[in-house]
SEVEXVEX-805399 format. One record per residue (C-alpha): z, x, y; residue in three letters. Coordinates in steps of 0.2 Angstrom, whole numbers, padded with zeros to 4 digits, always signed. Layout:
<nodes>
ZXYALA/...
</nodes>
This chain:
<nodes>
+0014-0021-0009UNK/+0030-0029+0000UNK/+0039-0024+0016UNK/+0057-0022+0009UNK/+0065-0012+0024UNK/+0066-0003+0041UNK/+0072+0014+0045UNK/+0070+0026+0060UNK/+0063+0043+0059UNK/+0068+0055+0073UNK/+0067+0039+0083UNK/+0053+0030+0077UNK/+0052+0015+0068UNK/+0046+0015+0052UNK/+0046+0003+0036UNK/+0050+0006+0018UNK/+0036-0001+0008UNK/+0035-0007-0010UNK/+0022-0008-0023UNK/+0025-0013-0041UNK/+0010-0005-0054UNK/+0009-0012-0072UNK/+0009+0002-0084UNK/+0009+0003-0103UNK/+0026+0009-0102UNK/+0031-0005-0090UNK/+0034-0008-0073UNK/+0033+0004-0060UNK/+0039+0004-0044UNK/+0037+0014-0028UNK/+0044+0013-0013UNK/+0038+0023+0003UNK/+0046+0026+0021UNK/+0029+0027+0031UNK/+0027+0021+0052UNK/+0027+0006+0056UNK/+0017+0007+0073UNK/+0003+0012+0071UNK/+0006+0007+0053UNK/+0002+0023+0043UNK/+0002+0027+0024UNK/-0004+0043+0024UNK/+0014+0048+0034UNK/+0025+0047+0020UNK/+0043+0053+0026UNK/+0053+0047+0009UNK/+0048+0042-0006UNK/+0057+0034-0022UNK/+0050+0030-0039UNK/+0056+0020-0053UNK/+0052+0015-0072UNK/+0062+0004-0082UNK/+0075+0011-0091UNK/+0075+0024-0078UNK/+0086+0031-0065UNK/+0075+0029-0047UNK/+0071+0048-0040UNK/+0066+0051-0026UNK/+0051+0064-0023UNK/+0059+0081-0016UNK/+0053+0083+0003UNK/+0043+0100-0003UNK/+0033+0086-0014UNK/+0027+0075-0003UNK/+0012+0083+0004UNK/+0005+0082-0015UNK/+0007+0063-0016UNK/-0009+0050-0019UNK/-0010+0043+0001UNK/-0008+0057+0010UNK/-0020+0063+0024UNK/-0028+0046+0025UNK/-0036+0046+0006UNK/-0031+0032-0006UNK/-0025+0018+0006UNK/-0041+0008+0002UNK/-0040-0004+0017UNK/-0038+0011+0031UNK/-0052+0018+0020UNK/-0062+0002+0024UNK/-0060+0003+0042UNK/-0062+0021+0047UNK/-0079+0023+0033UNK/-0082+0006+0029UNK/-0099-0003+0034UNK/-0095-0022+0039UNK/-0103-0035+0026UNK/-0097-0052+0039UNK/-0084-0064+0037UNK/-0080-0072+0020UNK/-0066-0086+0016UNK/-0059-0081-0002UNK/-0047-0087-0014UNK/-0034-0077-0020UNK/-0017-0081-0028UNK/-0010-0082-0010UNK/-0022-0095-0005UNK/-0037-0097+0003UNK/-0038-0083+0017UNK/-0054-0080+0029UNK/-0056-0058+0029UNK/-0069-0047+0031UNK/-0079-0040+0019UNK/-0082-0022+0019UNK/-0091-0009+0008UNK/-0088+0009+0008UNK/-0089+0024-0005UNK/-0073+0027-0011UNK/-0073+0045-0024UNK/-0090+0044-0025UNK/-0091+0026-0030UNK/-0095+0008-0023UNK/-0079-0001-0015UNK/-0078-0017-0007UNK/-0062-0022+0001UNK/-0058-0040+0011UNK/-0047-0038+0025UNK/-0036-0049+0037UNK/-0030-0046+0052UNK/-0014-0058+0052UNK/-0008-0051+0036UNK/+0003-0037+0032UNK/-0008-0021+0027UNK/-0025-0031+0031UNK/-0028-0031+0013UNK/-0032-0046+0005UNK/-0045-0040-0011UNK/-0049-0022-0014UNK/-0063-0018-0028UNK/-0066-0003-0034UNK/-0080-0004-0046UNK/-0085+0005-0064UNK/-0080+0007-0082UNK/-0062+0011-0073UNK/-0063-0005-0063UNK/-0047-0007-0050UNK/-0043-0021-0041UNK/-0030-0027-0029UNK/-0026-0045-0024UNK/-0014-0054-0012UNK/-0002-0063-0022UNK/+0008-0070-0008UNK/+0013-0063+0009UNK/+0027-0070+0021UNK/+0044-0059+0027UNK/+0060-0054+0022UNK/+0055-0047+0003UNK/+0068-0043-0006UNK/+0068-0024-0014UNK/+0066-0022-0033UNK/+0077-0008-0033UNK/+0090-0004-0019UNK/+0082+0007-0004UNK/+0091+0024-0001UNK/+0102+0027+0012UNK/+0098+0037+0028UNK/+0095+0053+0029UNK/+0091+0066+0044UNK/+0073+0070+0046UNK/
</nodes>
């Protein structure tokens, strides 16, 4: 997930966010307008996705209620916080470096998750593991400002 934009909704500031997901067919990538203070997820205003070899789409706004995320379910770190049970403090290497987090445990659809979050980096998420024969696993690969878009964000619209 990368930070690769700002826009205002009705006056609010909100961020477009990126997240690029590995698929047998290729690359994905999906890029969501969501608030920016209190960072929210589950607020999804826009939303754009594209495969390669693709055009990007964007998801109609009559869609967007039935996107993964919304109403607080999926976002694993926000999932942590508001169900989680706190396991301490743990310094853990990931391909961004070394990062001191806390661990968390929490049940996640109906199974085992552990996530390590930080609060100085962007989304708190710095390891999320969801265990089982379907294992999935999230890790920091880098973090910093000013990420560039894989594909170009869409111009503004009225909410």
């Amino acid at each position: 997930m990368a930070v690769v934009g700002t826009a205002s909704w009705n006056g609010v500031a909100h961020i477009w966010q990126e997240s690029i997901i590995p698929t047998p067919a290729g690359e994905t990538v999906i890029q969501t307008l969501v608030p920016a203070e209190p960072y929210d997820p589950s607020t999804i205003r826009r939303a754009i996705f594209w495969t390669a070899g693709r055009n990007p789409v964007e998801v109609p706004a009559s869609q967007l209620d039935a996107m993964p995320g919304r109403g607080g379910q999926g976002a694993g770190g926000l999932d942590a916080c508001r169900h989680g049970e706190a396991l301490g403090w743990e310094t853990i290497l990931v391909p961004a470096g070394r990062v001191r987090a806390m661990h968390v445990r929490y049940e996640r659809n109906g199974r085992t998750a552990d996530a390590w979050l930080a609060p100085g980096i962007p989304f708190a998420l710095v390891r999320s593991l969801v265990a089982g024969s379907d294992s999935v696993e999230l890790v920091l690969l880098g973090h910093g400002r000013d990420a560039i878009p894989s594909i170009p964000l869409p111009a503004p619209k009225a909410p």
